[in-house]
C-alpha positions as CSV (number, residue, x, y, z in Angstrom):
1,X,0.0,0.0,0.0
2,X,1.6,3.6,-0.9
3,X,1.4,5.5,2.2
4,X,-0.3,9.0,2.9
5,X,3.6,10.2,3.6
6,X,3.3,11.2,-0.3
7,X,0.9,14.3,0.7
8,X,4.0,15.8,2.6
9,X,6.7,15.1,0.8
10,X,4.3,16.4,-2.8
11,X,3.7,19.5,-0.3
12,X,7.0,20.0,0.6
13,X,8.1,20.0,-3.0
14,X,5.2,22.4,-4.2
15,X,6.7,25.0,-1.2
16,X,9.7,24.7,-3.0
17,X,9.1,25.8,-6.1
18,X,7.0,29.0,-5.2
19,X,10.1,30.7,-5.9
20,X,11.6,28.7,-8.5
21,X,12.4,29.9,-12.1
22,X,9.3,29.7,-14.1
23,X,11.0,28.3,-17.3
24,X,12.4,25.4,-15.8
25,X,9.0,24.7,-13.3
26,X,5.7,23.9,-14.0
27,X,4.6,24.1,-10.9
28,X,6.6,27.8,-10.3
29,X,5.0,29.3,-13.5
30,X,1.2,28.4,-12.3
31,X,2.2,30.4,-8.9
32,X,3.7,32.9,-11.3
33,X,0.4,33.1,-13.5
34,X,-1.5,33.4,-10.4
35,X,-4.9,32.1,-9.0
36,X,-6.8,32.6,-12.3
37,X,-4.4,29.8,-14.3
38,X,-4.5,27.3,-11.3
39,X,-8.5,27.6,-11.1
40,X,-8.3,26.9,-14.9
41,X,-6.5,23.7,-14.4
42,X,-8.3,22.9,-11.7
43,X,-11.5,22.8,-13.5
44,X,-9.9,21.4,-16.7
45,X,-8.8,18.4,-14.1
46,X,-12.3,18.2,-13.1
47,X,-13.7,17.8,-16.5
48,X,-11.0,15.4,-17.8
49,X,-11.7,13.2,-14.5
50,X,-15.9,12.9,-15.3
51,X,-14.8,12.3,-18.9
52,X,-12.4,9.4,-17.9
53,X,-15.3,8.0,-15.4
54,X,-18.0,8.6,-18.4
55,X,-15.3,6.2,-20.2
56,X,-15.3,3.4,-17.6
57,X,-11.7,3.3,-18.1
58,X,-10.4,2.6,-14.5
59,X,-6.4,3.4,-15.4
60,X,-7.4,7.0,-17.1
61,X,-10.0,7.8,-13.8
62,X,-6.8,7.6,-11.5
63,X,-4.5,9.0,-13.8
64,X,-6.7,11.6,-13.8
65,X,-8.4,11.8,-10.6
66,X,-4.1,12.4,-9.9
67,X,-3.6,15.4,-12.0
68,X,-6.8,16.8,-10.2
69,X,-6.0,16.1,-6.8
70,X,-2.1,17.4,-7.7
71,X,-3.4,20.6,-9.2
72,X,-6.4,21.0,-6.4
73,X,-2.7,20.9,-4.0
74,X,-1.7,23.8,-6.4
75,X,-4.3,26.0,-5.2
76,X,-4.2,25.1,-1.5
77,X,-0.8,26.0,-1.5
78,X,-1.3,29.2,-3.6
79,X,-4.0,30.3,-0.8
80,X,-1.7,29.6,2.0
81,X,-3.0,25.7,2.7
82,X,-2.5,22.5,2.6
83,X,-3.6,18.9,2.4
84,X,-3.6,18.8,6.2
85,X,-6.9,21.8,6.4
86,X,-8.8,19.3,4.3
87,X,-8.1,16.7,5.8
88,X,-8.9,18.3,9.7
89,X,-11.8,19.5,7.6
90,X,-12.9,15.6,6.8
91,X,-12.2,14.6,10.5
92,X,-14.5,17.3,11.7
93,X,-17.1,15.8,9.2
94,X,-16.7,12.0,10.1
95,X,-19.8,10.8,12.0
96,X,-22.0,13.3,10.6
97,X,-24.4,12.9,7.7
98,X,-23.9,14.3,4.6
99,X,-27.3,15.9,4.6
100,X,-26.9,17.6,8.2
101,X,-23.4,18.7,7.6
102,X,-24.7,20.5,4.4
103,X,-27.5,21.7,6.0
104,X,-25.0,23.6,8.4
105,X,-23.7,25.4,6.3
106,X,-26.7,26.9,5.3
107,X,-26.8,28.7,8.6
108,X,-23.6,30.2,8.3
């Protein structure tokens, strides 16, 4: 089993290249582009991962269900997050039905 250590260490590496050269970085020239380019491949991601599930093809949903969840670590990092606020956030959920938490957040 690949352990959950791979969400720090892909964390660690996406803090380093903040700063990086954007020619030589893919990950340094969507910080340089700025929010607008990482929501764009975040919701290309998102497309490209209901396409792959439309296809039944189980190889191309993780392949793709990866670049999603690697560009959706983009823009927690580009906001000042991480992996670990979504994951406190699915701890605070556990135990609690969908429909209630939902309904929570109406209130807000």
């Amino acid at each position: 089993m690949v352990s959950a250590d791979i969400l720090e260490r892909l964390s660690a590496t996406l803090a380093s290249r903040r700063d990086a050269d954007p020619s030589v970085s893919y990950v340094a020239k969507l910080f340089h582009k700025g929010q607008e380019a990482i929501l764009k491949k975040v919701g290309e991601e998102s497309l490209e991962v209901v396409m792959a599930a439309k296809d039944g093809d189980k190889l191309h949903i993780v392949r793709e269900v990866a670049d999603l969840w690697f560009h959706t670590l983009v823009l927690l990092a580009h906001e000042g997050l991480s992996h670990e606020d979504v994951l406190a956030e699915l701890a605070r959920r556990e135990g609690i039905s969908g429909i209630d938490e939902k309904a929570s957040r109406k209130e807000r």
